[in-house]
Every structure is written in structure tokens, then in C-alpha cells.
C-alpha positions in Angstrom: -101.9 19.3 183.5 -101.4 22.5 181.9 -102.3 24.9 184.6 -99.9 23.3 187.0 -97.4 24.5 184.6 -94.7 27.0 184.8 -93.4 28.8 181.6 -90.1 30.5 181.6 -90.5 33.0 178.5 -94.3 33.8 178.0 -94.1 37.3 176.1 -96.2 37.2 173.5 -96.0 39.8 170.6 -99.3 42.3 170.8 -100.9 43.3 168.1 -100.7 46.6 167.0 -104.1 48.7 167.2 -105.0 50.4 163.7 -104.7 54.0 163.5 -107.7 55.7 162.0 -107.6 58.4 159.7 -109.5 61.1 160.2 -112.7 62.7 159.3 -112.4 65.3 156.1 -114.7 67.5 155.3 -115.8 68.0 151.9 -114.8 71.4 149.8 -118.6 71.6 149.4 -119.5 71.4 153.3 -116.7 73.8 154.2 -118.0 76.2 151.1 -121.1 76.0 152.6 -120.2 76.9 156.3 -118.0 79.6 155.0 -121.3 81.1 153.3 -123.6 80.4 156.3 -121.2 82.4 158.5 -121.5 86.5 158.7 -119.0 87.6 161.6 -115.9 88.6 159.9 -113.4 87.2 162.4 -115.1 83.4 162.4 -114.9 83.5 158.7 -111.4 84.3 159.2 -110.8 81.5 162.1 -112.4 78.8 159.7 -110.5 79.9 156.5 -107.2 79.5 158.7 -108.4 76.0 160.1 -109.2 74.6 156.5 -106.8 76.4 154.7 -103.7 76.0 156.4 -104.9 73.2 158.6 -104.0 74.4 161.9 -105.7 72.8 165.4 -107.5 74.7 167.2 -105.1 75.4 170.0 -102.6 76.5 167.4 -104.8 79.4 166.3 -105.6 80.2 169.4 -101.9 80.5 169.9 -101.4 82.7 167.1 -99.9 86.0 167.2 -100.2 88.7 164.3 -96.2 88.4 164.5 -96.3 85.4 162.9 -97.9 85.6 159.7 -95.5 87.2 157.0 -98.3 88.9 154.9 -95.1 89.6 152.2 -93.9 85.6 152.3 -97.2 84.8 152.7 -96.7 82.4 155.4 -97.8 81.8 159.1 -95.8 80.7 161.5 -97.3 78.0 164.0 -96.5 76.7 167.3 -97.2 72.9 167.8 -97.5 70.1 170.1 -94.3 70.2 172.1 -93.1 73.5 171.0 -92.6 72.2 167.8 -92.5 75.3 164.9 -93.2 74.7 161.3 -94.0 77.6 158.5 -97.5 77.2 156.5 -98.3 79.0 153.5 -101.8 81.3 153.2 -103.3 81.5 149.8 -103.8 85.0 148.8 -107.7 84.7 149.9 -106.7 84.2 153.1 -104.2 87.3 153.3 -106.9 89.6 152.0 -109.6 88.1 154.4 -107.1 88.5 157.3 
């Protein structure tokens, strides 16, 4: 009988769960929330999300130290204190 059994080595291999890409938005949608949008500063927040693709918490994080408006890059604070430099487009720069 089977369950009466003992098994020395029963470690089975899992499988691995699929990672999921995520969600894009289409230039058309973002376009489009861009134009519905008056207040200067979320215009601003929205071009920085999509154009440099930041998260959220990183812009929150973000300091007008760390965007070099003459290198035209920003400078980001990640996950895990983690730093990386992003270039703006020029858009951006004028719109900041």
C-alpha cells in the first residue's frame, strides 16, 4: 500500500510562476490625458512619469537638485536606494 509508505527524498522541483508584463499605455491615451489636464504642475508630474518612466514614489522623492537642466538628466532614487541617471527630452526641461 502506498500510503503506508515512507519516501526518503520527496523534493519535487516547483514550477516557476510566469511573470507578467505590464500594462502600457498607448502614445494616443497618454496624448490625450496630457491634453485633458490644465494644472501646470500635474501636466508636469505625468510628463515625468511617461517620459522618463519613473514610479510614483520616485517622483515623489525628487528634489530640484537632481535634475541637471544643462545635461539634461534627472537623477532618481530607487527601490533599495538604488540611484540611476535618466535623460528628459527637451519638452520636458521647458515644461519643468
Amino acid at each position: 500500500m502506498v500510503y503506508e509508505r515512507r519516501f526518503k527524498d520527496f523534493d519535487l522541483p516547483r514550477p516557476k510562476k510566469r511573470r507578467r508584463l505590464p500594462n502600457v499605455i498607448s502614445k494616443k491615451d497618454v496624448q490625450e490625458i496630457f491634453n485633458v489636464t490644465k494644472n501646470l504642475k500635474h501636466k508636469t508630474i505625468i510628463g515625468i512619469l511617461y517620459g522618463c518612466g519613473l514610479r510614483r514614489q520616485e517622483i515623489v522623492d525628487l528634489k530640484l537638485n537632481d535634475i541637471d537642466f544643462n545635461g539634461e538628466m534627472i537623477l532618481v532614487r530607487g527601490k533599495g536606494d538604488k540611484q540611476r541617471m535618466v535623460p528628459i527630452g527637451e519638452k520636458l526641461i521647458k515644461l519643468i
